[in-house]
N, C-alpha and C positions, 0 to 999 in steps of 0.2 A: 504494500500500500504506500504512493507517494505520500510526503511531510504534508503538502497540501491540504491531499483527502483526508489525513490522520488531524491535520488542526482543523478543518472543516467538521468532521465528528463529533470530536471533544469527547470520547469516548472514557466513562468512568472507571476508576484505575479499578475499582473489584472486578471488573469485565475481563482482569488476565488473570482471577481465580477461575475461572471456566476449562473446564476441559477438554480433552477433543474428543469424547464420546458422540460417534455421529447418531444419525435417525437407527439407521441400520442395526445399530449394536441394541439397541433400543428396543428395538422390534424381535433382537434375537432374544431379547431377555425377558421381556414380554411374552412369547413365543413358551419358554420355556417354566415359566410361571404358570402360562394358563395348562401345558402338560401335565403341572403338579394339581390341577384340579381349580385353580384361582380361576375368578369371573373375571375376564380383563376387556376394557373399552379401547379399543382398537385407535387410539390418535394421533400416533407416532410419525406416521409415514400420511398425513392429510384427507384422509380416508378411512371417516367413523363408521363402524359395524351398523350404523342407522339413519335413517333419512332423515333431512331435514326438515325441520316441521313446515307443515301446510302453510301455516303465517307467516312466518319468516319469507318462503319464497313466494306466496302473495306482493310484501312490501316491497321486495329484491324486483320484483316485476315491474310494480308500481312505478321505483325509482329507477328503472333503465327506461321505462317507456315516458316519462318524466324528461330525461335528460336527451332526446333523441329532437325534442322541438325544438 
């Protein structure tokens, strides 16, 4: 990342206690959990085990057919 982009951010200094645990490993652990019998909600990888509600993409409609005039 350019100095630039980096003073552009202003990114907070606890943001380099983060680790590199990607989606992936996430999902493998997840994965392995629900093997041992756990109920696990699938949000890992952007892609919940359930639909989104009725009303929500009602509004979602709403405001794309909204911003189209």
């Amino acid at each position: 990342m350019s100095k630039a982009l980096q003073s552009e951010l202003r990114l907070a200094k606890r943001t380099a206690r983060l680790g590199t645990e990607t989606v992936f490993e996430v999902l493998v652990k997840a994965r392995a959990l629900e093997a041992t019998g756990r109920d696990i909600v699938h949000l890992e990888i952007g892609e919940p085990d359930f639909d989104t509600p009725g009303n929500i993409i009602e509004v979602a409609a709403e405001d794309m057919g909204s911003q189209s005039s």
